[in-house]
C-alpha positions in Angstrom: 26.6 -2.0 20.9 24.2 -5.5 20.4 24.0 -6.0 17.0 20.4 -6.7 15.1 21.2 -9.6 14.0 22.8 -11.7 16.5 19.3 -12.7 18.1 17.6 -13.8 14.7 19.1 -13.8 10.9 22.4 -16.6 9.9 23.1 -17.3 13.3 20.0 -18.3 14.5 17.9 -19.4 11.3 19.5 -22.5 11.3 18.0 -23.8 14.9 14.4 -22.8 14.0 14.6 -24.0 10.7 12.2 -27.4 10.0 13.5 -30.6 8.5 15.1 -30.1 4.9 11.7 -32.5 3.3 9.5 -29.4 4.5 11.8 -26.3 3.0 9.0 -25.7 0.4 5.8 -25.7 2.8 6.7 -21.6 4.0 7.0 -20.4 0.5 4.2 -22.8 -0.5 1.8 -21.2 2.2 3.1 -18.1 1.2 1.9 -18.4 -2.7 -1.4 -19.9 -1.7 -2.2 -17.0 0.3 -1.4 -14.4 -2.8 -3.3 -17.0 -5.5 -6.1 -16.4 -2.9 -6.0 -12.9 -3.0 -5.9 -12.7 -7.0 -8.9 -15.3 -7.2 -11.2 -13.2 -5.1 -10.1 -10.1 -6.6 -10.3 -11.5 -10.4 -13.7 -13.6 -10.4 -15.9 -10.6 -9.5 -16.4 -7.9 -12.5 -14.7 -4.6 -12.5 -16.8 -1.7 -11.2 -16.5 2.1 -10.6 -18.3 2.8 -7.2 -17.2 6.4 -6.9 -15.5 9.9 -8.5 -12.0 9.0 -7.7 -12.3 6.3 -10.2 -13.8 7.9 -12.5 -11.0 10.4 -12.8 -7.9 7.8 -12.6 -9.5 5.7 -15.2 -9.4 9.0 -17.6 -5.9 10.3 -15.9 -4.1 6.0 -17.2 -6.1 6.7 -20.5 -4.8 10.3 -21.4 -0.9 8.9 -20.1 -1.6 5.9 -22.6 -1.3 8.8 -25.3 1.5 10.4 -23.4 -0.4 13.6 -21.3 -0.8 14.5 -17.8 -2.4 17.6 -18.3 -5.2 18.2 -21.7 -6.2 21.1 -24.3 -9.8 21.7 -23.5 -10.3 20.0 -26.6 -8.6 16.7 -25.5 -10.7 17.0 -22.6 -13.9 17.0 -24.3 -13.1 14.2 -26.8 -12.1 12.3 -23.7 -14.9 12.9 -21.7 -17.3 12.2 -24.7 -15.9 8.6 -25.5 -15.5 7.8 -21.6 -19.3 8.8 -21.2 -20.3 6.4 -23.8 -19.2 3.5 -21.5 -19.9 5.2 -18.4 -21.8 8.3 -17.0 -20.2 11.0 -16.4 -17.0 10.0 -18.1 -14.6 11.6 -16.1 -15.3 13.6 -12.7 -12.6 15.7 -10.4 -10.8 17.0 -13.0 -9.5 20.7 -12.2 -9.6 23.9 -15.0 -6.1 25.0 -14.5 -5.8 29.0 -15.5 -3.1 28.1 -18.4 -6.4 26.5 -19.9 -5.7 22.8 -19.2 -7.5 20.0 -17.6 -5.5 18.1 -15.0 -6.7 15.2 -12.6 -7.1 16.6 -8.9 -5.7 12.7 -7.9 -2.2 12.3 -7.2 -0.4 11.6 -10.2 2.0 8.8 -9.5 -0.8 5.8 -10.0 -1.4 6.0 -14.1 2.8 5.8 -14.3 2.6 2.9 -12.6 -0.9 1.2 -14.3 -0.4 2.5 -17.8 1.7 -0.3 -19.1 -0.8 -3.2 -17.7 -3.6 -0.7 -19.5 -1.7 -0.9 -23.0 -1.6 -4.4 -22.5 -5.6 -4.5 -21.9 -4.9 -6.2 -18.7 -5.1 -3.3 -15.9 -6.8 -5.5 -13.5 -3.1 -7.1 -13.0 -1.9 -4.1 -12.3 -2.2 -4.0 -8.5 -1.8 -7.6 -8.5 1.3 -7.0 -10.1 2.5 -4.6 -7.4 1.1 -6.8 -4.8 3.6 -10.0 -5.9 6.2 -7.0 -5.1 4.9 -5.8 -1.6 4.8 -10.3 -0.8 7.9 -10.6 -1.5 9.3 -7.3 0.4 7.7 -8.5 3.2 8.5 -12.7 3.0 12.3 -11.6 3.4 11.9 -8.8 6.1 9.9 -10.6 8.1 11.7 -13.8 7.7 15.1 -11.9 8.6 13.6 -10.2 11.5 11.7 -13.5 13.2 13.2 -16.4 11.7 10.9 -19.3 10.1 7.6 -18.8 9.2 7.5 -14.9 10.2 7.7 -14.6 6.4 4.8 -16.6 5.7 2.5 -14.8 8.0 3.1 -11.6 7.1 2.3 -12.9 3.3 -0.9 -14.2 4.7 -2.2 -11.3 7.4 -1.2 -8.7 4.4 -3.3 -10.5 1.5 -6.4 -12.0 3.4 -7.6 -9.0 4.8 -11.0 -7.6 3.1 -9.5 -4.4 2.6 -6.6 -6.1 0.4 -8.3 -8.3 -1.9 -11.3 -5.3 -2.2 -8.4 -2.8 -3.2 -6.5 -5.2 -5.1 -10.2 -5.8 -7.4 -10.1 -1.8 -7.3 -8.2 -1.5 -10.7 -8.9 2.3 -11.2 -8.0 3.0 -7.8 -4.5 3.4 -6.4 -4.4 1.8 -2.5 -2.9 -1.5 -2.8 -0.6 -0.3 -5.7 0.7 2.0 -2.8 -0.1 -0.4 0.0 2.1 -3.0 -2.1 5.1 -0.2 -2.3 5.0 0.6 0.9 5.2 -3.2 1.9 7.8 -4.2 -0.3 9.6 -1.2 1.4 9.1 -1.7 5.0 10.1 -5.5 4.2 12.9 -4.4 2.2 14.8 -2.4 4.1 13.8 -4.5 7.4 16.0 -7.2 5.2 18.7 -5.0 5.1 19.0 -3.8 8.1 19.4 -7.0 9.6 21.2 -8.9 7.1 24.5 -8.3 8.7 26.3 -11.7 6.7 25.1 -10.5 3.8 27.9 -8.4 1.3 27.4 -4.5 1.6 27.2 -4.4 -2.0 23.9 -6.3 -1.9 23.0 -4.6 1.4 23.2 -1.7 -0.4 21.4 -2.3 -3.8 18.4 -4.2 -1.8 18.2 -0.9 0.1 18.3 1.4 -2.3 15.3 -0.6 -4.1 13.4 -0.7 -0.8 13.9 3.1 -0.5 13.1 3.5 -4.0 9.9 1.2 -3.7 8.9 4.3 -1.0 8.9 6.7 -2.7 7.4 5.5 -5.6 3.9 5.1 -2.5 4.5 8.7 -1.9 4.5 10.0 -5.4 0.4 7.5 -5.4 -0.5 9.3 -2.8 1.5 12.1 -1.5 0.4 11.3 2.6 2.6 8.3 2.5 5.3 10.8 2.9 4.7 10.0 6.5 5.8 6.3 6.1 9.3 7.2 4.1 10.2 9.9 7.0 9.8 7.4 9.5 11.9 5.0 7.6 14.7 7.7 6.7 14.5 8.0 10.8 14.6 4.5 11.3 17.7 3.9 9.5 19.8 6.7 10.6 18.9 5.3 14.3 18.8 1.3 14.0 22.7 1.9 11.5 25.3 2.0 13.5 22.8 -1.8 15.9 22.6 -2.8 12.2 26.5 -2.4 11.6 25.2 -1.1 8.2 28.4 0.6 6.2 27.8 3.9 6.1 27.9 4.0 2.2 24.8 1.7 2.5 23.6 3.9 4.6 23.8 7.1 2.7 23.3 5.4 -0.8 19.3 4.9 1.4 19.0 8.1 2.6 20.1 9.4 -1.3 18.2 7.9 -3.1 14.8 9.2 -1.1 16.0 12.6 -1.1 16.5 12.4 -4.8 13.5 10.5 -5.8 11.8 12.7 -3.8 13.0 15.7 -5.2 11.9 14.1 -8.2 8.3 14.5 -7.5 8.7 18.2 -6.2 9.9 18.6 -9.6 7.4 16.7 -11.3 4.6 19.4 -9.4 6.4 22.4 -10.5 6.6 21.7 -14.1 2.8 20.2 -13.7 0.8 22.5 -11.6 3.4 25.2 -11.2 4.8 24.7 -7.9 6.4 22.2 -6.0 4.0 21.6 -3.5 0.5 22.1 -5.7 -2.3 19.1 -6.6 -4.1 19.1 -9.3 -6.5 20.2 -6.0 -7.5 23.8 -5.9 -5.8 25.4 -2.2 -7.6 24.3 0.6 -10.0 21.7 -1.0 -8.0 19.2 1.2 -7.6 20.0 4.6 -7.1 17.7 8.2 -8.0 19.6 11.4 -7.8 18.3 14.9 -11.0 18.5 16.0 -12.2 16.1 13.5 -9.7 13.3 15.7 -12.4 12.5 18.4 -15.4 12.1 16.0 -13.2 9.5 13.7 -12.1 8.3 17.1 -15.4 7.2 17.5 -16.6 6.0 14.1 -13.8 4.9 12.2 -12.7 1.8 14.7 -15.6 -0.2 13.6 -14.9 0.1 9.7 -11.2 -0.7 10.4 -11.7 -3.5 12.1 -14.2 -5.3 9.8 -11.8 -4.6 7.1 -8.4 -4.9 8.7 -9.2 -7.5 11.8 -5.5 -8.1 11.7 -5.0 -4.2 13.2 -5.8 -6.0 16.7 -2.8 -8.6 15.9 -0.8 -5.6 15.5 -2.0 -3.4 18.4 -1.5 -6.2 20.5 2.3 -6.6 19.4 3.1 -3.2 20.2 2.1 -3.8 23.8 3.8 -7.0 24.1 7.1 -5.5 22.8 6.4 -2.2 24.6 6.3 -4.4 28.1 8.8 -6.4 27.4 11.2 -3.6 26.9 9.6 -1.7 29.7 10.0 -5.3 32.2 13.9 -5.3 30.6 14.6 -2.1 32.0 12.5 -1.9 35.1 14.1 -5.3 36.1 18.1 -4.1 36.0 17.8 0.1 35.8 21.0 1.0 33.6 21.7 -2.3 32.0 21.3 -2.9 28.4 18.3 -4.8 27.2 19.1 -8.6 25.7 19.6 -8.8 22.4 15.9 -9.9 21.5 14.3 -7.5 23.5 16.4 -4.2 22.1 16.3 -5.7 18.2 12.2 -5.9 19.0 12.1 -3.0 20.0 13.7 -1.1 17.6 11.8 -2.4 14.8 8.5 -2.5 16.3 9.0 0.8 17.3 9.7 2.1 13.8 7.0 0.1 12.4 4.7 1.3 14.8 5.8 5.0 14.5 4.9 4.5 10.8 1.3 3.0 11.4 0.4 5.4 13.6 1.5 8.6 12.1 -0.3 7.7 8.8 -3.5 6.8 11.0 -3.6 9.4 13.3 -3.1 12.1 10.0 -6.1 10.6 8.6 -8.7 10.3 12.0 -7.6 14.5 11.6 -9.3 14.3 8.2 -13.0 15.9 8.2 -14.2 14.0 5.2 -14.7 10.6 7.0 -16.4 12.2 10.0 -20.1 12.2 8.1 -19.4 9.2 5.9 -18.3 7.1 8.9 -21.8 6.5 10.1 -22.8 4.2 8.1 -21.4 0.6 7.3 -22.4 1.1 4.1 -19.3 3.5 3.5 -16.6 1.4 4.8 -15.2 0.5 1.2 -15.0 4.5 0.6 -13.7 5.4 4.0 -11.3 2.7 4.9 -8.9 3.4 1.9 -7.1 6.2 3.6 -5.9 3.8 6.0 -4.6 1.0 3.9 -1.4 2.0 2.8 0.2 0.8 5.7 -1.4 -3.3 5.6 2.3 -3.7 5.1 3.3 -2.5 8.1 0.7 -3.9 10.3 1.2 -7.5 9.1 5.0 -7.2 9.8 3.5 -6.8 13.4 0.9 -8.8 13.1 3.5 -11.8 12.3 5.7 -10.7 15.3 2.5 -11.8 17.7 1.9 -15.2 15.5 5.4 -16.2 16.0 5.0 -16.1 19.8 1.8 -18.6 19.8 2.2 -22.2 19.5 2.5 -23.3 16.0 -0.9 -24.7 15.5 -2.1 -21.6 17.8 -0.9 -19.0 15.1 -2.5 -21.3 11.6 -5.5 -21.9 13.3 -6.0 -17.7 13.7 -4.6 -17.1 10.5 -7.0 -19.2 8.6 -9.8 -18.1 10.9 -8.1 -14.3 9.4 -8.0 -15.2 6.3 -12.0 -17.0 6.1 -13.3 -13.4 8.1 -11.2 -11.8 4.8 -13.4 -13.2 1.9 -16.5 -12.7 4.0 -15.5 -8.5 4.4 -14.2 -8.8 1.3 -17.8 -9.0 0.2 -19.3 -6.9 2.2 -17.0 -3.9 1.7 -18.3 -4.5 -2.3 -21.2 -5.5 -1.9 -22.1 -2.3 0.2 -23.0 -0.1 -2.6 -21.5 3.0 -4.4 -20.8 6.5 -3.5 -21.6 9.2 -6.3 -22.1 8.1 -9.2 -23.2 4.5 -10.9 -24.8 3.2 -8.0 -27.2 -0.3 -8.6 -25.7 -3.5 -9.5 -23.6 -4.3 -12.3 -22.8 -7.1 -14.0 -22.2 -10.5 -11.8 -23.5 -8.7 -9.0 -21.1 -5.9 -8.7 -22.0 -2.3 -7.3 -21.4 0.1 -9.4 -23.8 -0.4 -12.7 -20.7 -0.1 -14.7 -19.6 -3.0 -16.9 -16.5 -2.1 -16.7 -13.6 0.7 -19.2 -12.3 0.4 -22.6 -8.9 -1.5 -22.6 -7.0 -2.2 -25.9 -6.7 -6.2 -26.4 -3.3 -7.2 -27.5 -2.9 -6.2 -30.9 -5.2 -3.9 -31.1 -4.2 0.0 -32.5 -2.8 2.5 -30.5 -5.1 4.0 -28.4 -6.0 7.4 -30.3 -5.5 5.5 -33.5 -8.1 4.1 -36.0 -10.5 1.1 -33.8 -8.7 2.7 -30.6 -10.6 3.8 -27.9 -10.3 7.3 -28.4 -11.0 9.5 -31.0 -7.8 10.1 -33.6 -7.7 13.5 -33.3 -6.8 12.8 -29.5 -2.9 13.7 -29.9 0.2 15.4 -28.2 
């Protein structure tokens, strides 16, 4: 069978590679594009602009003292100090029957925020995870297409509006989980194809990328969409891939057990495997909400996420190409760059559109997508998989002329600080609506953080009352 890599990868790097002077300018390009994304997102002042971040803030605050779930007097001492820098303190928290409080939000976030909170630095936290999801997706993309596919799927992935707003969205978990699920895809795109490469490291850069999946899945517990496609994807691209098949299953382990992890995690939380901190049926997706989001949710997505069309574009191209490959000799094998394309652009856009079409079955954004106004609240079901998209997005800029693909990624990346704004600058949903300070929406200044130094929080001059304990 062709193997993945003999089209792009050791073989052929070398031939598309520029002059030795200019090795830095990819990587370069690559870093600009991220320092742009944390300027944007660390110049404008925090805000709050709905529930949901309302109730992680209080969820990274009660971890910080080592609880998931709170005594009903925890709960009140926690709402009353929250309440005295914001109003209402914390909102869609659920009255479990044992007596406890428990956040109705996916749990995984606060694990992964809590130590940048302890710090006092939480605004780094999806920064953090960001730096992670670049460089998942500089070395898939770089493995799959060869010089400067890297580099644009860094750009397309951190210029978007909907990145740099998520990624100034502290209390809120989609880039953390956007970030995860890039560093993933990239991840294991990098080991699938890095054939010269010893297993051993095959292996372990697998198992991280597998690992960095699941960790999205346990933010948000839809992403689970995303990991089964992978799982699929590497069982069917192994044997192209000449992946060992203890790589192979050391993958495929390490999701199951992760993910038995958070089945776990539920059952000794909320009391069963497959329970929220949402009471039954307060979620729900139903088909015949899919042609009303049909309608409305296109425009909000493209504001946000102009490089979606990049994408959509490159599944048609490598859909064609394949379907030309075949139609042209009927029972020969595809060329090598033809059948690697379109086994990873399949996968990629199996993911993409199995997250995407669960969420245009969602009733929620049916109403809100009416108005513009709510783009910033309705989009962030459908960022998890930015990732994804600019993996495809690069394929498309790698078949332009050089100049052709820089001249629309800058034009990408300018269009992304002017969403950027709007998507903020739209106005908040629920509570603390009005502006706040430097101009954010919200009319909240901002949560209590400890400085470096400071006491424990709980502690004497912490930001919760002592009594707030184990």
């Amino acid at each position: 069978m062709t193997t993945l890599l003999e089209h792009h990868g050791a073989s052929a790097a070398p031939a598309r590679r520029g002059p030795r002077a200019r090795s830095l300018v990819e990587p370069g390009v690559a870093v600009a594009a991220f320092a742009l994304l944390c300027l944007v997102a660390l110049t404008k002042s925090a805000a709050l602009l709905e529930p949901d971040d309302y109730a992680y803030r209080a969820s990274i605050i009660a971890l910080s003292h080592g609880e998931v779930l709170l005594s009903s007097a925890q709960y009140a001492a926690l709402a009353a100090q929250l309440s005295h820098v914001a109003s209402p303190g914390i909102m869609q928290w659920h009255h479990l029957a044992s007596g406890y409080w428990v956040s109705e939000k996916n749990p995984g976030y606060p694990f992964f925020a809590v130590p940048f909170y302890l710090i006092g630095e939480l605004r780094l936290a999806p920064l953090f995870y960001g730096a992670l999801g670049c460089a998942g997706l500089y070395a898939g993309a770089r493995r799959w297409l060869g010089a400067w596919g890297g580099t644009f799927a860094v750009v397309l992935f951190c210029t978007s509006g909907a990145a740099m707003a998520f990624a100034w969205r502290s209390t809120m978990p989609t880039f953390t989980d956007a970030s995860l699920i890039a560093a993933g895809a990239g991840g294991l795109l990098y080991a699938l194809l890095a054939e010269e490469v010893a297993p051993r490291w095959r292996t372990a850069a697998g198992v991280a990328a597998s690992a960095a999946l699941v960790g999205a899945v346990f933010i948000r517990y839809t992403d689970v969409v995303v990991l089964l496609v992978a799982a699929a994807a590497v069982l069917c691209m192994a044997r192209a891939a000449r992946l060992p098949r203890r790589a192979a299953a050391w993958w495929l382990a390490t999701m199951a057990v992760l993910g038995g992890a958070i089945l776990a995690f539920n059952a000794v939380a909320y009391g069963s495997a497959t329970s929220t901190g949402y009471a039954a049926g307060e979620i729900s997706f139903s088909a015949s909400a899919i042609p009303s989001n049909v309608v409305g949710m296109p425009v909000h997505l493209v504001r946000a996420m102009p490089m979606a069309l990049l994408g959509l574009a490159a599944i048609a191209w490598i859909a064609l190409r394949a379907l030309r490959g075949v139609l042209a000799e009927p029972g020969a094998r595809l060329d090598r760059a033809t059948s690697r394309d379109a086994w990873v652009g399949g996968w990629l856009a199996a993911a993409w559109g199995g997250l995407w079409l669960l969420y245009l079955a969602y009733p929620w954004t049916v109403a809100q997508s009416a108005s513009l106004a709510a783009s910033i609240h309705v989009i962030r079901f459908y960022v998890p998989v930015i990732g994804v998209i600019a993996l495809l997005g690069a394929w498309l800029l790698q078949q332009l002329p050089r100049w052709g693909a820089a001249a629309v990624a800058l034009s990408l990346a300018t269009l992304g600080v002017w969403s950027f704004e709007g998507l903020v600058g739209a106005g908040a949903l629920g509570p603390g609506g009005g502006a706040g300070p430097g101009g954010a929406p919200g009319g909240v200044p901002g949560y209590p953080v400890p400085g470096p130094g400071s006491p424990p929080p709980g502690g004497s001059g912490g930001v919760l009352p002592s009594g707030f304990t184990r």
